[in-house]
C-alpha positions in Angstrom: -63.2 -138.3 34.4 -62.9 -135.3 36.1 -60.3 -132.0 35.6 -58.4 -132.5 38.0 -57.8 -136.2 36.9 -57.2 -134.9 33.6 -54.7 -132.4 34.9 -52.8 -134.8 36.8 -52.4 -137.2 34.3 -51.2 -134.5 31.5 -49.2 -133.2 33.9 -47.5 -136.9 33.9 -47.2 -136.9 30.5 -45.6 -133.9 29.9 -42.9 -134.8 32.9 -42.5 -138.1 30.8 -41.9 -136.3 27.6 -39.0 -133.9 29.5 -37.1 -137.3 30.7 -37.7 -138.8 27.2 -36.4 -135.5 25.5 -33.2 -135.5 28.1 -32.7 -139.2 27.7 -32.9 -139.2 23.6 -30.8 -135.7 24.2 -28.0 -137.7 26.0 -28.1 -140.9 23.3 -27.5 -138.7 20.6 -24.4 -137.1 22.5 -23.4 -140.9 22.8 -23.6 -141.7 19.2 -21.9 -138.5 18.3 -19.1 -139.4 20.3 -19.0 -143.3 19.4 -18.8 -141.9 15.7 -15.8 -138.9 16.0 -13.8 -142.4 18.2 -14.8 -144.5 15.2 -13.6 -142.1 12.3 -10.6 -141.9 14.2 -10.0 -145.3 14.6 -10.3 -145.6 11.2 -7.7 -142.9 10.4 -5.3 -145.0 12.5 -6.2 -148.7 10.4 -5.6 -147.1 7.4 -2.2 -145.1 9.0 -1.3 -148.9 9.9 -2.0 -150.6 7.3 0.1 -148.3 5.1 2.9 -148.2 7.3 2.4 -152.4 7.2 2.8 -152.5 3.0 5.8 -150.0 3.6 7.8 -152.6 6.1 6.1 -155.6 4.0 8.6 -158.7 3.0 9.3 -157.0 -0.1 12.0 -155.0 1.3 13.8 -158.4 3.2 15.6 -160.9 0.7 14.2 -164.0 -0.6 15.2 -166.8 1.1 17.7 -168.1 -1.9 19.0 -164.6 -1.6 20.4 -164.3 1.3 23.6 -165.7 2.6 24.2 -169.5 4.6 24.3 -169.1 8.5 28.3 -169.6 9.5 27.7 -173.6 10.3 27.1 -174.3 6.8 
């Protein structure tokens, strides 16, 4: 192989290592994101959830409790 070969094809390389860089660069900013959405989505289950045991069927009467419909 020649230099000039050489040169071209390193030259190559590093111009695939910049896009590689970028393109790992702009996954991470990805998964950063997807994980701050997913902590929040989180927050809001739980917020849910708690709000679901506080309006649960424990707070309605039993069936036996509660009084006949009028056309009884």
């Amino acid at each position: 192989m020649n230099e000039a070969n050489t040169e071209a094809r390193f030259a190559e390389l590093e111009i695939r290592l910049t896009h590689q860089d970028a393109t790992v660069q702009a996954l991470n900013d990805v998964i950063a994101e997807h994980q701050r959405l997913i902590t929040q989505l989180r927050k809001e289950v739980e917020a849910l959830r708690r709000r679901q045991q506080e309006l649960s069927p424990a707070n309605l009467a039993q069936p036996w409790e509660e009084t006949p419909p009028p056309h009884y």
